[in-house]
C-alpha positions in Angstrom: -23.7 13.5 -67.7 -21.2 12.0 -65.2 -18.8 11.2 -67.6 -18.3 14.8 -69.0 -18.5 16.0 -65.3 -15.2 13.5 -64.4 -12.9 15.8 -66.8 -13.8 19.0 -64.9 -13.3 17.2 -61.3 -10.1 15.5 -61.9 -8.8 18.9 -63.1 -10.0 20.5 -59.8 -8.4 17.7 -58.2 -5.4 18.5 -59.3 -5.9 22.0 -58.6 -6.0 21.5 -55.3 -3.3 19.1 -54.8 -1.0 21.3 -56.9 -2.1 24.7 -54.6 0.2 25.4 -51.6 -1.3 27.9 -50.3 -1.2 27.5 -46.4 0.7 24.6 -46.4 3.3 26.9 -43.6 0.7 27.3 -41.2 -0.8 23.3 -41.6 3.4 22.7 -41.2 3.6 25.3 -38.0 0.4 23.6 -36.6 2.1 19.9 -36.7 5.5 20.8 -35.6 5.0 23.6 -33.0 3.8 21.3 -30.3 6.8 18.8 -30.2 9.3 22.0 -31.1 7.9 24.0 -27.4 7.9 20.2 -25.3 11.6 20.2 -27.3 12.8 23.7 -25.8 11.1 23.1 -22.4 12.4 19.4 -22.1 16.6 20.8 -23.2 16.1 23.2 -20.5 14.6 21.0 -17.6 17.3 18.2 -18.5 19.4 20.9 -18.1 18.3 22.6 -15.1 18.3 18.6 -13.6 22.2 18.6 -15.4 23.1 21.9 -13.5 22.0 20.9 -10.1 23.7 17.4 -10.1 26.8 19.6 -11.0 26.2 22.5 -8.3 25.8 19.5 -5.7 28.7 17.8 -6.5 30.6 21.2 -6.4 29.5 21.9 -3.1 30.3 18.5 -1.4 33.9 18.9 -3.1 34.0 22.5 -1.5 32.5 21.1 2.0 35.1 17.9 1.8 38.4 20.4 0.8 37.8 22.8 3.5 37.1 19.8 6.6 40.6 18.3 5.2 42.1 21.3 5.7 41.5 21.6 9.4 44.2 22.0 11.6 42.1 21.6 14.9 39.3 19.4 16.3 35.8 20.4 15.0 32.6 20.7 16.9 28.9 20.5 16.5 29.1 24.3 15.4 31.5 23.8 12.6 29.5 21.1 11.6 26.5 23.1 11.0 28.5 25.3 9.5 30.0 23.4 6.8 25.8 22.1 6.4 25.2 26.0 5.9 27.6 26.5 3.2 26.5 23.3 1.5 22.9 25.2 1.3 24.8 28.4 0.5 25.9 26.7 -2.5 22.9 25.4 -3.9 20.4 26.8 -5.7 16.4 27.2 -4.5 14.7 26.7 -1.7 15.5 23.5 -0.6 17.9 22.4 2.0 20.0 19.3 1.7 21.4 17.1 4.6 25.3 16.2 5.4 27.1 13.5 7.0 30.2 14.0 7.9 32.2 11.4 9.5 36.3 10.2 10.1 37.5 6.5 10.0 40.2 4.9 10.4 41.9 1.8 9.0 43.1 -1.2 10.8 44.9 -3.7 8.9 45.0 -5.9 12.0 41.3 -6.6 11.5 41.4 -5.5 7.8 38.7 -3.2 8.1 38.0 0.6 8.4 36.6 1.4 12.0 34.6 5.0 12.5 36.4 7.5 14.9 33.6 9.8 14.7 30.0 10.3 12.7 28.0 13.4 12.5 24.5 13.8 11.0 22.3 17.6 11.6 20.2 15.5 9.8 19.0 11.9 11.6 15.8 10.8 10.1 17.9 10.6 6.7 21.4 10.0 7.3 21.8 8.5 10.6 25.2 8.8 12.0 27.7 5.7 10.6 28.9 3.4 13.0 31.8 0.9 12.4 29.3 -1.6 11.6 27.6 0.3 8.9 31.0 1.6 7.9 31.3 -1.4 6.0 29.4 -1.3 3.6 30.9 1.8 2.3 34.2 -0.4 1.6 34.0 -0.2 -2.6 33.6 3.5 -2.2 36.7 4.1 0.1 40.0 4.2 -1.3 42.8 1.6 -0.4 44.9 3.1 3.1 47.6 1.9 4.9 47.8 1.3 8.2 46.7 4.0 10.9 44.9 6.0 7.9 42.5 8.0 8.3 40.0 9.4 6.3 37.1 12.0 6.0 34.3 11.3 4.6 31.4 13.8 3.5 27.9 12.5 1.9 25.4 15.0 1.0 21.5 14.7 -0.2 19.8 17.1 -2.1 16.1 16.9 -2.9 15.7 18.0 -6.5 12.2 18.7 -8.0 11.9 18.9 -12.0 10.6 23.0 -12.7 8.0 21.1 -15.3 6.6 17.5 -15.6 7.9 17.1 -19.1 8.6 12.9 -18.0 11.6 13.6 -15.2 10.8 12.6 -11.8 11.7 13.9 -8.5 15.3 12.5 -7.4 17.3 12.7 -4.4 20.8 13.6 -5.7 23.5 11.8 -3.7 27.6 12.9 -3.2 29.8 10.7 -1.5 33.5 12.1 -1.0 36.4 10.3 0.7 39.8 12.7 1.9 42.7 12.6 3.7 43.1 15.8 6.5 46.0 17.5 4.5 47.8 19.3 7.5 47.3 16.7 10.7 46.8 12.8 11.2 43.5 13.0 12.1 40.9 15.5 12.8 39.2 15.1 16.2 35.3 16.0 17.0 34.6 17.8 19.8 31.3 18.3 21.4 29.4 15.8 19.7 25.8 16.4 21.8 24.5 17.9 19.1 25.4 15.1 16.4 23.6 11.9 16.0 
């Protein structure tokens, strides 16, 4: 009995291997998963892409417009420029700024700070000529009596979905010249760090 029985099985057999009837909806089953963590991941990496660009803008725009001053700033300004740096970004969240002016002295071969201002002094504590230093790679090579600007910025960025990208703290560090005067002075600096 078995042996007349294998004919009629192997031909069902190959029935069913031959039918392809739902094979798209098995297909759409396996692939729709990784396509949706696909979409969602492009646009988180891009969202994270975006924001690194938006900060980096805005730390470029806060830098060009301190160089261009013609007079001493103060505490106000300061907080200012810190307001349009959160104009500029995008959410909810605020980001912190450091601004600060040094100047180099080939005498002692060093840059020395001739003023530091942090709103912000839990995370970015004003610089002093001390901690200057270690900013040297960053800075640009001056001659004597130079002086620079330099702007950092922090901005807390927080993924939209946990699709394996972690919460970051995105970081700008610009260097300048002041384009119209030697050096621009701080005024007022009671409300600085």
């Amino acid at each position: 009995m078995f042996p007349r029985a294998l004919p009629g099985l192997s031909a069902a057999i190959y029935r069913f291997l031959r039918d392809e009837r739902g094979t798209m909806l098995v297909e759409t089953l396996l692939i729709l998963p990784m396509m949706l963590w696909a979409a969602f991941a492009l646009y988180v990496y891009w969202d994270a892409y975006a924001t690194i660009n938006k900060v980096q803008k805005a730390t470029y725009t806060v830098a060009d417009i301190l160089s261009r001053s013609r007079t001493n700033i103060g505490t106000t300004e300061a907080a200012g420029l810190e307001d349009l740096f959160n104009f500029l970004m995008p959410g909810d969240e605020t980001g912190r700024m450091r601004l600060t002016s040094v100047i180099y002295v080939s005498a002692r071969s060093r840059f020395e700070v001739q003023w530091s201002c942090s709103l912000s002094t839990t995370d970015l504590p004003a610089l002093t000529t001390t901690t200057v230093q270690a900013l040297n790679d960053k800075l640009p090579l001056t001659s004597n009596a130079d002086t620079l600007l330099i702007v950092e910025t922090r901005f807390d960025f927080e993924p939209i979905l946990d699709i394996g990208l972690n919460n970051m703290t995105l970081q700008q560090f610009v260097a300048t010249r002041p384009r119209f005067v030697t050096a621009v002075g701080f005024t007022n600096p009671g409300g600085c760090s």
